[in-house]
C-alpha positions in Angstrom: 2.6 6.4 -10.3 5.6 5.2 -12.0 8.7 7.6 -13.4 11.8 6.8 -14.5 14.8 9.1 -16.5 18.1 7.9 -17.9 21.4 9.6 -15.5 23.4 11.9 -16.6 26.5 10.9 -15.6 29.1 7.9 -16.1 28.1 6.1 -12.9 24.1 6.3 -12.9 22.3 4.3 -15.6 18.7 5.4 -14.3 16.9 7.1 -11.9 12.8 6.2 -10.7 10.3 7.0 -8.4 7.2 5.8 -7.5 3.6 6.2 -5.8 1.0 2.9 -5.0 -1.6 4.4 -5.6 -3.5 1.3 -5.8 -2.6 -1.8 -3.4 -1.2 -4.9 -5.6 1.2 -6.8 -6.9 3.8 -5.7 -8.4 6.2 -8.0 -11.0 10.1 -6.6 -10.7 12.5 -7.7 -13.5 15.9 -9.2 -13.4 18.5 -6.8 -14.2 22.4 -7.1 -14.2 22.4 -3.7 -12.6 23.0 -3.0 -8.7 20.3 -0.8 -7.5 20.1 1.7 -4.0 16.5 2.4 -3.2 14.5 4.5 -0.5 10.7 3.4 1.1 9.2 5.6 2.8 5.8 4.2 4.3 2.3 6.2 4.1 3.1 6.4 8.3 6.2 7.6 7.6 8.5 5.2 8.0 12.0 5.5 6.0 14.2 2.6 5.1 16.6 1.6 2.3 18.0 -1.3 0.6 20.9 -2.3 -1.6 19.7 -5.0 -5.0 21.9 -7.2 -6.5 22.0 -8.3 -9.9 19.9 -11.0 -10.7 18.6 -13.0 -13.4 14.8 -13.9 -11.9 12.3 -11.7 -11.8 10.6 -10.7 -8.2 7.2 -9.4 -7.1 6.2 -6.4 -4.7 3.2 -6.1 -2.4 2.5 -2.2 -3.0 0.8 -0.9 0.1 -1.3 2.7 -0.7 0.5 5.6 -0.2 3.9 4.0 0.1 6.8 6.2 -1.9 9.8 4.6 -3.7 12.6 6.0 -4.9 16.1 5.0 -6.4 18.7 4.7 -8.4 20.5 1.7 -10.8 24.1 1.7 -11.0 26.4 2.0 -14.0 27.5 -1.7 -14.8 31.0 -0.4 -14.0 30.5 0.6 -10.8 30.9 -1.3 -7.5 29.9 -0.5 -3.6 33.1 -1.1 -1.7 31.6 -2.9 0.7 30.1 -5.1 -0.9 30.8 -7.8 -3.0 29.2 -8.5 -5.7 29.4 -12.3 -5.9 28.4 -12.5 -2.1 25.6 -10.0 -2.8 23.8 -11.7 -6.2 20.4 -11.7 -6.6 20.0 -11.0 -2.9 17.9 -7.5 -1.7 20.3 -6.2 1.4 18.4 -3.9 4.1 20.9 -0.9 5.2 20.4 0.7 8.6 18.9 4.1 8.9 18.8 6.2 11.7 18.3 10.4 12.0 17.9 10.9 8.1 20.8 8.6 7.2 21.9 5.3 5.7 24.6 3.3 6.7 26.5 1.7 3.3 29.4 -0.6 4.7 30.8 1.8 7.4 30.3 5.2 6.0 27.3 7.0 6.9 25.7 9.0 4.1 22.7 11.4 4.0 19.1 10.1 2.4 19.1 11.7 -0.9 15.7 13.0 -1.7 14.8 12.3 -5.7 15.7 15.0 -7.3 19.1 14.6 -5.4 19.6 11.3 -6.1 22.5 11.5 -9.1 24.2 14.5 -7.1 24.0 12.0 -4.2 25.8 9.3 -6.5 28.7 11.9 -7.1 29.1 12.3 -3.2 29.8 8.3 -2.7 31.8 8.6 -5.5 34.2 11.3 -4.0 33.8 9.2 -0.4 34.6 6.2 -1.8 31.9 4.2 -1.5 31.4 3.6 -4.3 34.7 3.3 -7.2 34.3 2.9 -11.0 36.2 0.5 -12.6 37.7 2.0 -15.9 38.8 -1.3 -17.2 35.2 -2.6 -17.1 33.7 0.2 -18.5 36.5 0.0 -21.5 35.3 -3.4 -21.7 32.1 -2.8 -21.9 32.4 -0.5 -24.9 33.9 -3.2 -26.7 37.9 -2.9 -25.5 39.3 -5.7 -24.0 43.2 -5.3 -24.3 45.6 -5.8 -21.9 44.0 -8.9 -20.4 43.6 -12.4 -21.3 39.8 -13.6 -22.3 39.3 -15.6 -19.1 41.3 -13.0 -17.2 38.6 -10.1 -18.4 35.6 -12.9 -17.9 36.2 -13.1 -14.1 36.8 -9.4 -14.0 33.9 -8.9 -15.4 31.9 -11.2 -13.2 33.4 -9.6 -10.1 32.6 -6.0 -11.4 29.6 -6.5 -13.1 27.6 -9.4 -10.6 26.9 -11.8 -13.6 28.8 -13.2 -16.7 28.9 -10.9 -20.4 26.5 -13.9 -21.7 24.1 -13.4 -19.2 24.1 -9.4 -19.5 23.2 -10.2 -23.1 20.5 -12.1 -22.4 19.5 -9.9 -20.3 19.7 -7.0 -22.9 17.6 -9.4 -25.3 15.6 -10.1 -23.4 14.6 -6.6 -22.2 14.9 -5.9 -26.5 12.1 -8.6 -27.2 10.0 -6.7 -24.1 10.2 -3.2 -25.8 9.2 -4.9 -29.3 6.5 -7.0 -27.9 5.0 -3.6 -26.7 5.5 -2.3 -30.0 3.3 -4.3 -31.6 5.2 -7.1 -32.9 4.4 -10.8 -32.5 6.5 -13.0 -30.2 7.8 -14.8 -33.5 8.5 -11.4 -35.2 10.2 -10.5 -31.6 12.2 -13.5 -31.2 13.8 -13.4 -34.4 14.4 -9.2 -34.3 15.7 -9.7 -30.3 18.1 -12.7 -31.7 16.9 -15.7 -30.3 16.9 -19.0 -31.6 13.5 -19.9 -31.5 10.0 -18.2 -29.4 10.2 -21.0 -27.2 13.7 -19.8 -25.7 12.1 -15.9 -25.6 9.3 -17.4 -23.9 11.5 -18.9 -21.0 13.7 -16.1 -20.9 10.7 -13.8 -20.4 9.0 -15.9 -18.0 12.5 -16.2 -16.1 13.3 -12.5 -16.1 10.3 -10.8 -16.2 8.2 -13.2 -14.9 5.7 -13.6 -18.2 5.2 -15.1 -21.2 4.8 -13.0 -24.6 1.4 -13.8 -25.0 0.8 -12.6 -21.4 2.9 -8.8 -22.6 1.3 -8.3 -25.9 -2.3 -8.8 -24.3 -1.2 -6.3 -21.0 -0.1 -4.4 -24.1 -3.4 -4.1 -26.1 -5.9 -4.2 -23.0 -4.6 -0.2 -22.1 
């Protein structure tokens, strides 16, 4: 069982849960978003883990009855404690003990999945976590005030990776949907704005850890 939902607020970009409900593999995608997510075992067991952006995707080994749950961060926002360029692409256990997790040295409740953007708002408040305003301006296009090399390691210390990879990124995850869609992996790579389908094809197999070919037929086997 798989479900995701977009957050409502500035600082959440989504919110998912899930369920194995059948043991497997499981392929996880590179994303330029910083991720908080909850495991809690079939026997019980709770822990939690911070994700850093990264640009390679990563598999899973589901084990039946095992629950997930978590949240992906708002570009814009950064964990205090944590640095983004020291954290890249790295998956960071944080200590839990008596229903809570530890996030740099504040101690914080385990948010539950419908509590989870509520939850968000609360680190917020306690800074834990601070949005940067500048970033997010950036993001929507407004880069004044600062020099283009001045907003480019900014936005690398902010964000975990550079603007041209978050655009890959976002073409990349663009020539996914359209694959899905129906379209070919030339009519992808052209509408997704790559050069050519051999540069989709290693940015899929990089980031998502398959080839076009591989998601149109995954695609028309359901």
């Amino acid at each position: 069982m798989w479900e995701q939902r977009d957050g409502g607020s500035a600082s959440v970009r989504t919110l998912w849960r899930a369920r194995v409900e059948q043991p497997e593999t499981y392929a996880v995608a590179g994303s330029e978003y910083w991720g908080i997510s909850f495991v809690r075992t079939a026997d019980g067991l709770l822990s939690a883990e911070m994700n850093g952006p990264t640009f390679r995707s990563a598999t899973v080994d589901g084990v039946l009855g095992d629950e997930y749950w978590g949240v992906e961060l708002a570009p814009h926002v950064m964990i205090v404690a944590a640095g983004k360029d020291t954290f890249r692409g790295a998956t960071v256990a944080l200590p839990v003990a008596d229903g809570r997790v530890r996030i740099g040295e504040r101690w914080h409740r385990v948010p539950n999945f419908e509590g989870l953007e509520r939850w968000v708002s609360e680190l917020v408040d306690a800074g834990t976590l601070r949005i940067d305003g500048g970033i997010r301006a950036a993001l929507a296009g407004d880069r004044t005030g600062a020099t283009d090399r001045t907003w480019q390691r900014r936005f690398r210390r902010v964000v975990g990776l550079t603007s041209s990879q978050v655009r890959q990124l976002a073409r990349a995850q663009h020539a996914y949907v359209l694959l899905q869609s129906g379209l070919s992996p030339a009519e992808a790579a052209v509408n997704a704005g790559f050069s050519d389908q051999a540069h989709l094809t290693r940015s899929l197999r990089m980031i998502r850890g398959q080839t076009p070919a591989a998601i149109v037929a995954a695609h028309l086997s359901r």
